[in-house]
Structure formats: structure tokens, C-alpha cells
N, C-alpha and C positions, 0 to 999 in steps of 0.2 A: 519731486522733492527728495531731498537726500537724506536716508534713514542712517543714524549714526551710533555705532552698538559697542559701547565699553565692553571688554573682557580681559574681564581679571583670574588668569590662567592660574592658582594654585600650587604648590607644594603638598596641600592636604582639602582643602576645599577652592571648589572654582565659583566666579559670580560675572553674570552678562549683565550690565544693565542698556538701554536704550531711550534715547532723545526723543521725546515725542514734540511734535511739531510745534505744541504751544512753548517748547522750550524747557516744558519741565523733562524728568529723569524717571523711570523707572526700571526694579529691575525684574530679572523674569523670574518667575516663580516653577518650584519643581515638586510635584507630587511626592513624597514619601510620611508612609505610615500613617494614611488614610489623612494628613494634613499636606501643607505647602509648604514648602519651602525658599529664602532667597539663597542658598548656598545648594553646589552639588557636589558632592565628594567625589574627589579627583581618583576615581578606582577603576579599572577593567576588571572582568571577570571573565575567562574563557573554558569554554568546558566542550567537552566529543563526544558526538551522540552516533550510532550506527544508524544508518539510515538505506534501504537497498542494498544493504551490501558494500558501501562504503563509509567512513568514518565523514560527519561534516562539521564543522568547527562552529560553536555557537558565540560570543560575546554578550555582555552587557555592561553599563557603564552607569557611575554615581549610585544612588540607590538601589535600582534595581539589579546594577555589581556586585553590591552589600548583599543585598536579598540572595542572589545565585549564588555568590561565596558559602553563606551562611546556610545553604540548602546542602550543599556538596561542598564542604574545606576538603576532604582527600582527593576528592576526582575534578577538581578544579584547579585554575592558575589566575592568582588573584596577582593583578599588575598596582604597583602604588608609586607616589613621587617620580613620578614620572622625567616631570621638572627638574628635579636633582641630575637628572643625567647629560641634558642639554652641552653642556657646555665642558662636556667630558671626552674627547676623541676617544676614548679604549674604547668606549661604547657603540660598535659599529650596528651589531642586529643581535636578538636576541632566538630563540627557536621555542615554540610555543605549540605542543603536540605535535613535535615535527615539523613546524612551517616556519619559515625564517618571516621575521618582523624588522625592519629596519625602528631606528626609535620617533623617527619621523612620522610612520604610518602608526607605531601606535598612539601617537597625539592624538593623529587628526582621527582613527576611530574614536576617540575620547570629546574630540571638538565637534563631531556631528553630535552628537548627541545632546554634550552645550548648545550647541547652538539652533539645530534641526530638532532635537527631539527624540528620545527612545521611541521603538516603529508604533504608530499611530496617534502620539501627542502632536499639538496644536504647536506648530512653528509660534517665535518670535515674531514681532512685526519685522515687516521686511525679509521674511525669509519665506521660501517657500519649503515644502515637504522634499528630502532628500530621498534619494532613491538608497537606500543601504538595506544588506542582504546581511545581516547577521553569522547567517548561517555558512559563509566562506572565508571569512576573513582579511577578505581580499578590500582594495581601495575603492569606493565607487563614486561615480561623479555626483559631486553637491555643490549647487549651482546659487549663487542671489537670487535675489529677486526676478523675474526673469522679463519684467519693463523695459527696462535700461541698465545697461551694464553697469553706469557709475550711480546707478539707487543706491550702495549700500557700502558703507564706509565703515571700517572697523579698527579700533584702535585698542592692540594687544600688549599690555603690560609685562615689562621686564625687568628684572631686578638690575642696580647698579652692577653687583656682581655676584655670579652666577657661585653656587654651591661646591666646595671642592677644591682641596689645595689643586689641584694641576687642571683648574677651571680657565680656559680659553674665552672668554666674554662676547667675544666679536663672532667667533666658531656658534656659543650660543646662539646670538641674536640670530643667524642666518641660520641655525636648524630652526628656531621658534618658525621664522616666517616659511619654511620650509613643509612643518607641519601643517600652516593654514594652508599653504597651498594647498598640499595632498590632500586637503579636506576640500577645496575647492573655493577658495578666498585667497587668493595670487598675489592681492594689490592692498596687504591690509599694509596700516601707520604702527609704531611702535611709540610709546613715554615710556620713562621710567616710572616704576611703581611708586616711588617714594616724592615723586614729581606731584603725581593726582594724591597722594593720600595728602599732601598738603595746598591743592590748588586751590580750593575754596575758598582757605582762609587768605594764600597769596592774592588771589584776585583783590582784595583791599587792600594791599602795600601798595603805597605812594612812592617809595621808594627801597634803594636795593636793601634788601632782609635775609639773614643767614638763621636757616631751620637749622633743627634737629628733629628729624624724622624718625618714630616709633613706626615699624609694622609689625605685631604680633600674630603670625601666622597661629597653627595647630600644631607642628614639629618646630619649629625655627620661630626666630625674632631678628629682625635686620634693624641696625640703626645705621642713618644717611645724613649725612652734612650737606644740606642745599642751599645753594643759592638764586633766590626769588628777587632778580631785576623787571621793573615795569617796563626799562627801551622804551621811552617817547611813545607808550602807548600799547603796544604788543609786548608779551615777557617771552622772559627768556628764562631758564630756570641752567645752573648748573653745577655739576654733584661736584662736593669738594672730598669726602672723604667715605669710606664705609667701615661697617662689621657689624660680622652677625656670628649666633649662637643656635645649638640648637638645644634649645630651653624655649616652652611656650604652655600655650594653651592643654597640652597632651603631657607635659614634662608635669603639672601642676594634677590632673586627676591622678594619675597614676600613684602621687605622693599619698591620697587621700586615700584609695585602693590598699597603698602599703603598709597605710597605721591603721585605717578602718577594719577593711577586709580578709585581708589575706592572715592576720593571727587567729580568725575566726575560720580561716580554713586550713591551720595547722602549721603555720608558719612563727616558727620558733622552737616548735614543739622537739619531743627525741622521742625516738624508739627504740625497743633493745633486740640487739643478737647476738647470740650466745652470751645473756646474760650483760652485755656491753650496752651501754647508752649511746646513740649515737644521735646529730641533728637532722632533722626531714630535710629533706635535699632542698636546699633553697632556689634551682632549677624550676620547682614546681611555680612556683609563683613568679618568675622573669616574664613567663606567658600573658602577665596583666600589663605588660609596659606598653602596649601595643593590641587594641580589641578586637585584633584580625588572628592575635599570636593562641591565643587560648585553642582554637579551632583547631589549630597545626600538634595540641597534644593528642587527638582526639582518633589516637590508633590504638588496635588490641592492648599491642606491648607495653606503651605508656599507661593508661588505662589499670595495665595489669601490676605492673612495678609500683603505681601509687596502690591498688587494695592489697598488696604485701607489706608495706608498707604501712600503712593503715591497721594492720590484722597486728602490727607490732608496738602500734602507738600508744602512749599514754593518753590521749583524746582519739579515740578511731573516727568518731565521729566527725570531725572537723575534715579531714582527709576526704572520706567519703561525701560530703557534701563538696567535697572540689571537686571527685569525679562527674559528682552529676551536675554541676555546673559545665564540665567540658561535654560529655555527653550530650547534652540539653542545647549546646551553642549559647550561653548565654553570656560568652566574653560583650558584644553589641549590648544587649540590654543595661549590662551593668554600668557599664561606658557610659550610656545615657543619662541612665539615675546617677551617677557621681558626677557628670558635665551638668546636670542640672541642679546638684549640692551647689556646687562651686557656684553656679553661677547667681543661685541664692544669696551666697556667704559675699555677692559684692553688695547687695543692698540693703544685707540687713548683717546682726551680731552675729548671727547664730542661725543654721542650718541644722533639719534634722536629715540622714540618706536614710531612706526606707530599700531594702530590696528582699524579697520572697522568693526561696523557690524549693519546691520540695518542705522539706524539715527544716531547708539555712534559711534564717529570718535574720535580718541587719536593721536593727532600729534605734540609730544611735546619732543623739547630738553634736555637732561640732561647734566650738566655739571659732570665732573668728581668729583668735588670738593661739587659737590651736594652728589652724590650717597655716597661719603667717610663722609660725614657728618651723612648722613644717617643710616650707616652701624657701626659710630663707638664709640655705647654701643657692639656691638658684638665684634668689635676689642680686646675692653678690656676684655671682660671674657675671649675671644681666650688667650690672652698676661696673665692671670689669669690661665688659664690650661697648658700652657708651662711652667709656672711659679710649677705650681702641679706634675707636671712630672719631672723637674729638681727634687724637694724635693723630691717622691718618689723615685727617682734615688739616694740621696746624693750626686748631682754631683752641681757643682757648671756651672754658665754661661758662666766663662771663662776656663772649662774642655771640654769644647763641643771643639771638633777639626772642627765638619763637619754638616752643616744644609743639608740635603736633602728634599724637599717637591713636592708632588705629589697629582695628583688631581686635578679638572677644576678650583678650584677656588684659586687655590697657583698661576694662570696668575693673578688674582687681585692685581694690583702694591700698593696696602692698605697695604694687606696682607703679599707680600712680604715685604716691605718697613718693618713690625714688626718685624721680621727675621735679616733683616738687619742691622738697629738700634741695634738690643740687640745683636745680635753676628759679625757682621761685614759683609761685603758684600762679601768680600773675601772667607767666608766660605759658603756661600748659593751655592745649588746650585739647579737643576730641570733636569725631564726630561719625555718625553713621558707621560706628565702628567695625560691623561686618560685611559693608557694601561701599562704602565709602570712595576704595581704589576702581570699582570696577563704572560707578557714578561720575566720577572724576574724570577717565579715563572718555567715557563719552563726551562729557563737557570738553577736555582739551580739542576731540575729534572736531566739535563747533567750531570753538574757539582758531581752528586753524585754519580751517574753510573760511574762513572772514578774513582771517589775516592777522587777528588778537592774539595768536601764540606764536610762536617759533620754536620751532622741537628742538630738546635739550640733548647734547651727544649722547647717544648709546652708544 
């Protein structure tokens, strides 16, 4: 029987999910921080260890990336968005302690690990245990199932279009499938992302239905004009218009980082020299837009330039707890406690963010009405690129029959409420918002095996 394995390749997090025989979906789950997860963060980590006398290259991938990043930020190479580059020819290789990487082979090191497992985790169904060596960085053969060649069917998500003014889209799609290959999957299917984030509900149109497609990634938000034909039985889906922004899920903590946290670490603050007032370098604090960026201040001289700094302050104190916040690595932690404010602040009025460490204690309420005030110059570019996507589409906002929105941050009732307002609430609607595309994507993989779909142009 033919195992059929959605994946939903990321910008900021990846999700596999897989058809199980009785028809249902689920997706795979990934170990981190002593819980599971359905999402794996789309990160490499590479780092050089001496070994005999020569240098051997180590890797790791999603969490355990995070985790190695976070043990070593100076003597590591943390790889991100990987996705972003796809569909960019300047991008031919990169060199990584000296070893050239094409961007193909760092996928697919990125897709064994989706799909196979960091070395000793429990394959997905249908896959067996890859052979990968970590420790060279070189490609190694990873193979399906190894029954029958056509056990395992894979259908890999692609955006309408790919990131980047001088973005080649077709260039894309053929590094995507490029990557599976090197990883060792030759013969996967492609849909568009905005295809499956909306199939489920398309699967009940009786006839032809014009989406407007929400995906809220973690860096970016794509909105997609589709069109959902039934065809006398099999559908046919296809993209009338795009755009996208990169405001989302990560644009939205950060805001909360900038009013919460960071005046509690000296940011506003002045210090004097020679008698001059002058403002704390606002530099200090850019390193929270990003929970990878804090790590990268974390050398003597930066270090040193903030406790001079600090030693001249009207708050010394605040300053000094940023040190030991970059010291400590604690940009990850922080990231987490405010990703879990927020995500509080969709279900209820009012969120409180707790975070400790050392002498900095942050224990402070937020109203809903705070964070929405917050947040809404992003609202409007968002309501600005829906607004770019209708026009690229030629479709007008009252041709839209059906909103679907997907993604962690389409629960922000801001966000929905935008939707709502401009097409009616009646049309909105959501679902499986963090796994939803990579669920979908499996179901079309059925759905085509029988003959029920018909793949929409990539």
C-alpha cells in the first residue's frame, strides 16, 4: 500500500504530516524540551570539532540546531530560511568552515532529519532509518521504504511565489525538488501551499469558488487568490493573484519584547560623558527582533562596551541585567515566555509575561487592547498586502466567496477581526492552523492517486 507523506517545508518552521491507511492524517511529532512537538524549526547548526588531527564537521537540525546554536553562538554556523533563497539564482553555494555547500544539499541535510530523524529517532511510517554521518557534512544516500520503490509518495509544498524581488519561481520549484532529491526522494509531487491550506473546506464546493487564502507563517504572511473548480468530479484549483509581507507570527512578539522588556533593560535610558547626556545605543536591543540575534552579541568587546556603558548610566542596573541575559543565552527562553503571552492574549483579555533570571524579574500584565495598539502599524500593511493581492488577482472584495486563514497567528482576534470587517464573518473561516498545509498536502497526495485532484500550475 502506498504511504502518502505531506510536507510542509517552512520559512521558519517545517510540519510532515502522513495518511494512515484508515484514511485519517496525522502528523509527526518531534521531541524538544523534554515535550513533543508537531512543528520543527527549520534551522541547521554546524560546528568543527578536532578530532585525530583533523578538523570534522559536525551538524544538527530543528531543535537539536537550536540546542547546539545555543551551547556555542561564537564557534558555530547557524543556517535559517533557507527557503527564502530557493528561487534566487545569486545563490549558487555557500562555504561553511571551509566546505562549499550548494543550497540544495543544505535542504536536503535539513529534510533527512524531517523526515528520517536526527541519528537514533524513530523514522516516520514508511521510512526507514537513513544512513547520515553528521560528522562530514557530505550527502549520504536516504532511501524509502525499502518494499517497493513506489511505497512512498510525497507531496512537497510550494508557495505561489517564491520570496524576493528577482525571485525566478520555476528556478524554485526545480531546486525544491532538487533538494528532495539529494536527500534521496527523486519522484516527489508538488501543490501549492495556498492550494492544501484551503482543500478541506474546497472539498465541499459544489461549484467553481474564488478563496482568499491567509498563510501566517513565523517571519512572513502570503495572501493567495484561488480558484476552487469541482471539474465533473476531480478539482482543479488555480492561483489568480499573490502577495505577501514579511510581518507575522515573530513581527508580533518582538513588538511585545519592545514595550515590555527592553525599557526594563535600559532602553530609553541616557548616560553621561564628560558631563553630556547622551541615549543608550539603541543597537543594544535590535538583537531581540530575532532569538537567534541576542547570542551574536555575546563577545568580550560587546559585553564590554555595554558595562561602560552601564557604569555611566542613570539605571546601571537595567543594562547589567541585559548583559547577563546575553551572557546566559537567554534570547530562546525569552522568545518562548512572550510566544506564549501572545498566544494567551488570543483567548483571553489579558495576559500576564513572567520571566526571571538572575536579579531581572518581568512580571507584568498586558492588556489585549495594549498589544492590539501595539501591533497595529503591522495590521495595516497586512490590510495593505490583501489589499495587493486582490489587485493582482483583478478580483474585487466582494468576488471573494470564501476567506480561509491558517497559521499561529490567524488565532490573533486583531487579525481575524481584519478579515472579518472587510469580507464578512460569515466567509472566514480557519482550521488546524499549525499543521493544516502540511495535513492537506497529504490528502491532495490521495486525492490524486484516485484521480479526485488534478495538480494546479506551479
Amino acid at each position: 500500500m502506498t504511504t502518502v507523506i505531506g510536507v510542509d517545508f517552512g520559512t521558519t518552521n517545517s510540519v510532515v504530516a502522513i495518511l494512515r491507511p484508515d484514511g485519517s492524517v496525522r502528523t509527526r511529532r518531534f521531541p524538544a524540551d523534554g515535550t513533543e512537538l508537531d512543528v520543527f524549526r527549520t534551522v541547521l547548526c554546524f560546528w568543527s570539532e578536532e578530532a585525530g588531527g583533523r578538523a570534522r564537521l559536525h551538524h544538527a537540525a530543528g531543535p537539536q540546531g537550536v540546542q547546539a546554536y545555543l551551547d556555542e553562538p561564537l564557534d558555530s554556523r547557524l543556517i535559517m530560511s533557507m527557503k527564502t533563497y530557493l528561487a534566487q539564482r545569486s545563490f549558487t553555494q555557500t562555504r561553511i568552515f571551509g566546505r562549499p555547500f550548494t543550497l540544495e544539499q543544505l535542504v536536503a541535510l535539513f529534510l533527512r532529519a524531517l523526515l528520517g530523524g536526527q541519528p537514533g529517532d524513530p523514522p516516520p511510517d514508511g521510512l526507514r532509518p537513513h544512513d547520515v554521518h553528521p560528522g562530514d557534512g557530505r550527502p549520504h544516500d536516504v532511501r524509502p521504504h525499502d518494499a517497493h520503490p513506489g511505497d512512498v509518495r510525497i507531496v512537497a509544498g510550494c508557495p505561489v511565489r517564491f520570496a524576493g524581488e528577482s525571485a525566478d519561481d520555476a528556478f524554485g520549484v526545480a531546486r525544491l525538488r532538487g533538494a528532495f532529491a539529494e536527500a534521496g526522494f527523486p519522484d516527489i509531487e508538488v501543490a501549492l501551499e495556498p492550494e492544501a491550506a484551503g482543500y478541506r473546506v474546497a472539498r465541499t464546493f459544489e461549484a467553481a469558488t474564488t478563496v482568499l487564502v491567509g498563510d501566517f507563517g513565523g517571519g512572513t504572511s502570503d495572501f493567495s487568490v484561488m480558484r476552487f473548480d469541482p471539474l465533473g468530479g476531480s478539482r482543479r484549483v488555480t492561483p489568480l493573484g499573490h502577495a505577501g509581507i514579511g510581518i507575522a507570527g515573530d513581527t508580533f512578539d518582538y513588538r511585545i519584547i519592545d514595550h515590555v522588556v527592553s525599557p526594563l533593560l535600559g532602553k530609553g535610558d541616557t548616560y553621561t560623558v564628560m558631563g553630556k547626556a547622551l541615549p543608550v545605543p539603541p543597537d543594544y536591543f535590535s538583537g531581540f527582533a530575532r532569538w537567534h540575534s541576542l547570542s551574536m552579541m555575546r563577545t568580550p568587546r560587546t559585553v564590554r562596551d555595554i558595562a561602560a556603558v552601564a557604569a555611566a548610566s542613570a539605571h546601571p542596573e537595567r543594562l547589567r541585567a541585559l548583559i547577563g541575559l546575553i551572557e546566559d543565552e537567554m534570547g530562546y527562553p525569552l522568545y518562548q515566555a512572550v510566544s506564549a503571552a501572545k498566544a494567551a492574549l488570543s483567548r483571553q483579555d489579558a495576559a500576564t509575561l513572567r520571566i526571571a533570571h538572575r536579579d531581572f524579574v518581568v512580571d507584568r500584565r498586558i492588556a489585549r487592547a495594549e498589544f492590539e495598539a501595539w501591533i497595529a502599524g503591522d495590521l495595516r500593511r497586512m490590510a495593505e498586502t490583501v489589499d495587493r493581492a486582490l489587485a493582482n488577482a483583478g478580483v474585487a472584495a466582494d468576488a471573494i466567496d470564501r476567506v480561509f486563514l491558517t497559521g499561529g497567528t490567524s488565532f490573533v482576534p486583531a487579525v481575524r477581526a481584519l478579515f472579518e470587517r472587510r469580507f464578512g464573518a460569515e466567509k472566514v473561516s480557519g482550521g488546524g492552523e499549525f499543521v493544516s498545509v502540511a495535513e492537506e498536502l497529504a490528502l491532495i497526495g490521495r486525492d490524486r492517486v484516485s484521480g479526485d485532484a488534478v495538480p494546479a500550475d506551479t
